[in-house]
Every structure is written in structure tokens, then in C-alpha cells.
KOLVO-930194 format. One line per 2 residues: their letters; for each residue x, y negated, z negated of N, C-alpha, C. Coordinates in nm, 3 decimals, always signed. Each point is the difference from the previous one (the first is absolute). Layout:
<atoms>
a) X Y Z X Y Z X Y Z | ...
</atoms>
This chain:
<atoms>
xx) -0.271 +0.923 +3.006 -0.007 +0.134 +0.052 +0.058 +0.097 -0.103 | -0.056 +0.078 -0.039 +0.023 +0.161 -0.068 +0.121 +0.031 +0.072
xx) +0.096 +0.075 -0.035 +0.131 +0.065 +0.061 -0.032 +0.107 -0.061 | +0.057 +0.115 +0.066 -0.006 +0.138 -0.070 +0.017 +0.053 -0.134
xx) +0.113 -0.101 -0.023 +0.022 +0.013 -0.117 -0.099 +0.016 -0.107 | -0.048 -0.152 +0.024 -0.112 +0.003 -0.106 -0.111 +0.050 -0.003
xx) +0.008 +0.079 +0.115 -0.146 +0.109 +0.051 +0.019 +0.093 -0.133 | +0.165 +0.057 +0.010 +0.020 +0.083 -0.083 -0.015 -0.010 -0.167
xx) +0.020 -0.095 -0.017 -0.005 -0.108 -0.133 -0.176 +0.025 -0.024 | -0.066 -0.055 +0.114 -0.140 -0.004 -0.052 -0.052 +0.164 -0.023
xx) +0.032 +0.108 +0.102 -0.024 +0.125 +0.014 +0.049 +0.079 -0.177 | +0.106 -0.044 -0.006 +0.018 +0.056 -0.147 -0.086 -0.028 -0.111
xx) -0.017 -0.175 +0.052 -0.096 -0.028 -0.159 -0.159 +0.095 +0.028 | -0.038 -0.019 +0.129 -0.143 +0.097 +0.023 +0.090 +0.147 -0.054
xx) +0.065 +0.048 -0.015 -0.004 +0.129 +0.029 -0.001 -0.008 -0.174 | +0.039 -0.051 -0.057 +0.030 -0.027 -0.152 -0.144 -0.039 -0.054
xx) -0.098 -0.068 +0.070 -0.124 -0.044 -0.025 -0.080 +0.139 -0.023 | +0.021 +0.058 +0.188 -0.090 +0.116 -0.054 +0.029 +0.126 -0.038
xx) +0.080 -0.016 -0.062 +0.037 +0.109 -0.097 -0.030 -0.004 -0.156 | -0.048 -0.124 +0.003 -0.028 -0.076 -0.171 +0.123 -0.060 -0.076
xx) +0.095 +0.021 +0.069 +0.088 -0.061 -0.116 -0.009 -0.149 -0.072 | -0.075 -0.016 +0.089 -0.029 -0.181 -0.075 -0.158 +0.002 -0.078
xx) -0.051 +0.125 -0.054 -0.071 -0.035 -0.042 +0.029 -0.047 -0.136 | +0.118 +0.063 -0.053 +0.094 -0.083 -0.223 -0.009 -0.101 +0.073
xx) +0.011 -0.122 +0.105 +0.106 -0.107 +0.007 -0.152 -0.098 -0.143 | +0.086 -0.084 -0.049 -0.031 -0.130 -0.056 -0.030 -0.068 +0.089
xx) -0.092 -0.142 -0.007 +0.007 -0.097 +0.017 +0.118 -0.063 +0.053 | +0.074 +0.000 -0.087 +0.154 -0.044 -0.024 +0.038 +0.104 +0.134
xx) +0.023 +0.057 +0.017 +0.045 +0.106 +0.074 -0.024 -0.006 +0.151 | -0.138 -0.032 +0.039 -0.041 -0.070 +0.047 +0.046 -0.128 +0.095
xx) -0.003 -0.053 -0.066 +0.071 -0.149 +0.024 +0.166 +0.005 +0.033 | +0.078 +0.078 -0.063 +0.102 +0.039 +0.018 +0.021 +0.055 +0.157
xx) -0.088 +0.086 +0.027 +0.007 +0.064 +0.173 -0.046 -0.109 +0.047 | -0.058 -0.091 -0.028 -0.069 -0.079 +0.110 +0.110 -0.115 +0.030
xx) +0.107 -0.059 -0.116 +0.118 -0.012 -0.013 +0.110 +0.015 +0.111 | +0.008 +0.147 -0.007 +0.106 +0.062 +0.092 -0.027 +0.001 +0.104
xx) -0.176 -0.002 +0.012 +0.025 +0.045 +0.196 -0.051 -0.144 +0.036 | +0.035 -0.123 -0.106 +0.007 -0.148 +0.068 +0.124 -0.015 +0.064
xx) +0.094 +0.061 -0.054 +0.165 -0.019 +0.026 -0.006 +0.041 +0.136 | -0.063 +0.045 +0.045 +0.024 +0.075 +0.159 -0.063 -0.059 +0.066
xx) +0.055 -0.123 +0.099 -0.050 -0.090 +0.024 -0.144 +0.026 +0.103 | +0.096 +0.085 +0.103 -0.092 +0.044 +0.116 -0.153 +0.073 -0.033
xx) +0.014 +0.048 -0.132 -0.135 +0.078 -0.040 -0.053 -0.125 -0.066 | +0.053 -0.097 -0.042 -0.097 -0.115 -0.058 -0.073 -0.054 +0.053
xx) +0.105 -0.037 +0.120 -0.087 -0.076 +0.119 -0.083 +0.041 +0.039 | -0.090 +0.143 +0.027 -0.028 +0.057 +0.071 -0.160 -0.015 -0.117
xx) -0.166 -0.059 +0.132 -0.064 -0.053 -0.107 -0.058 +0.092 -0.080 | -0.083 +0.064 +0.024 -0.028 +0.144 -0.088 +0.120 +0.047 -0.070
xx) +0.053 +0.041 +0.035 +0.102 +0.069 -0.109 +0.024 -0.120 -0.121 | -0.035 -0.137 +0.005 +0.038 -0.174 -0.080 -0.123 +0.076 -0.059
xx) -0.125 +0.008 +0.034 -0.105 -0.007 -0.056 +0.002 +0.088 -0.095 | +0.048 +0.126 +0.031 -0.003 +0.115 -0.065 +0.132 -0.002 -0.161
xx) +0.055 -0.086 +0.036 +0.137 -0.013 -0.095 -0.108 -0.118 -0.093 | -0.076 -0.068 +0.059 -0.068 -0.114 -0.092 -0.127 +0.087 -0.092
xx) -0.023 +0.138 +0.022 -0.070 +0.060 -0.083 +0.049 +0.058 -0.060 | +0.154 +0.055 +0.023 +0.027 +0.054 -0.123 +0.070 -0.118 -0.071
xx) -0.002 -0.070 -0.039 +0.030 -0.084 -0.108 -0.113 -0.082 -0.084 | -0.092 +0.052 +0.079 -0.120 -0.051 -0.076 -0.046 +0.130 -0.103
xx) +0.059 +0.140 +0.002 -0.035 +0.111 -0.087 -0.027 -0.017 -0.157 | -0.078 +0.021 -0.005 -0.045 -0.028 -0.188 -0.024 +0.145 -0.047
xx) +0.037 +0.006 -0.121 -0.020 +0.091 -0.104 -0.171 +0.110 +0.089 | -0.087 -0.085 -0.026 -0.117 +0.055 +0.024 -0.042 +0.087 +0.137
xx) +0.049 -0.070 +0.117 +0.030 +0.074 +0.118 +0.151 +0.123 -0.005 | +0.071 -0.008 -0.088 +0.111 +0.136 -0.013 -0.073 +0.130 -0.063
xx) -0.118 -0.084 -0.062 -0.060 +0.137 -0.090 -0.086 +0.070 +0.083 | -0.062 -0.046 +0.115 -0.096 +0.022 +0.099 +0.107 +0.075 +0.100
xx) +0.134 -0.033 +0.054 +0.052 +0.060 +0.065 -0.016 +0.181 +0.055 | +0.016 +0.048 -0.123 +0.025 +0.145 +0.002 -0.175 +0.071 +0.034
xx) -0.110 -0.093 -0.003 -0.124 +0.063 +0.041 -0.002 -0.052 +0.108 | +0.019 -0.131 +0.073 +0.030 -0.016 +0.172 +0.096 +0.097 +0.011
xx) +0.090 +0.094 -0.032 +0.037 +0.050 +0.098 +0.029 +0.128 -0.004 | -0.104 +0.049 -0.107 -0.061 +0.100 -0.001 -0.122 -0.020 +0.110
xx) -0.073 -0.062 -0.018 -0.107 -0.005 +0.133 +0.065 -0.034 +0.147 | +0.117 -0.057 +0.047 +0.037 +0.033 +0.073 +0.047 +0.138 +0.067
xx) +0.148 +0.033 -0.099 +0.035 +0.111 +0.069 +0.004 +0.127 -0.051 | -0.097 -0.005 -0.100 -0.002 +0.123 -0.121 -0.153 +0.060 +0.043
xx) -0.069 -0.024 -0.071 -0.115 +0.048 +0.013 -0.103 -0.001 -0.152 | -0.075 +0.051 -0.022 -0.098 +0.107 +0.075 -0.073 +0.004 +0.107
xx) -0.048 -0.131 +0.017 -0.086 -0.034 +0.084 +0.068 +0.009 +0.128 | -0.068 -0.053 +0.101 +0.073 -0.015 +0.157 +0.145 -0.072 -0.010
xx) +0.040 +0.015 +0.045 +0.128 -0.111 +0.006 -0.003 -0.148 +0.081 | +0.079 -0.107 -0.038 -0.073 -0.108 +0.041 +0.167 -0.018 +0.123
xx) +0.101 +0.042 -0.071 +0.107 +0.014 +0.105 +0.086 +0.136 +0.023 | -0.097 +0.034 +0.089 +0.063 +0.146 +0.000 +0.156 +0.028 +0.072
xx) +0.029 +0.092 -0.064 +0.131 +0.010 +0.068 +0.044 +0.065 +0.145 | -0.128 +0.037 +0.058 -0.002 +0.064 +0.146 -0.068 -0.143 +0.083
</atoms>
């Protein structure tokens, strides 16, 4: 079970997501967050959030460079937005 806590824990890293700050991260970098939020047990356990920690450690060079145009087509634009913020 999720505890609030780590609601908050996960809410920061989204809020840090969509704001771009992880679009510099490395590879390395990468793997490093996926790292830290193993340490927390209750978010490990939890299966999606396992699944989701098992993709970021699979991050390669080639998908970091693609990053910043997913998410420009997400929450940037020109086009429609694919996650809008309303």
C-alpha cells in the first residue's frame, strides 16, 4: 500500500517531470532515480510504479535525445496538445 507519504514523494517527482526538469538527466542519471525510489520500499512494491522504475533503468543515450521532442508534443505544442493541462 502507498502511504501518503509517498503519494507526496511520487507527486514531486511528476511535478518535476512536468515541468522538464528531467529532460539534461543522463542515462546514468536515470538509473540513479530509479535507484532511490527502489529504497522506498512501499513504492517498490507497488506493481506499476516496479514496472515503471524497470523503465527507467533501461534509459539509453538514444531515447534521452528523443526526450525533449516527446515532451514538447506533449505539453508544449504547436500542434494540439497530447496532455493538456486543463
Amino acid at each position: 500500500m502507498v502511504t501518503t507519504m509517498d503519494r507526496l514523494i511520487l507527486y514531486e517527482l511528476f511535478q518535476h517531470y512536468y515541468s522538464g526538469d528531467f529532460l539534461p538527466f543522463t542515462p546514468k542519471e536515470w538509473k540513479e532515480l530509479a535507484a532511490l525510489l527502489k529504497e522506498i520500499p512501499t513504492i517498490y512494491s507497488n506493481k506499476q510504479i516496479n514496472q515503471a522504475i524497470s523503465i527507467l533503468e533501461e534509459v539509453t543515450e538514444e531515447i534521452t535525445q528523443t526526450l525533449p521532442y516527446d515532451y514538447n508534443r506533449l505539453f508544449v505544442g504547436p500542434d494540439q496538445l497530447l496532455a493538456s493541462p486543463f
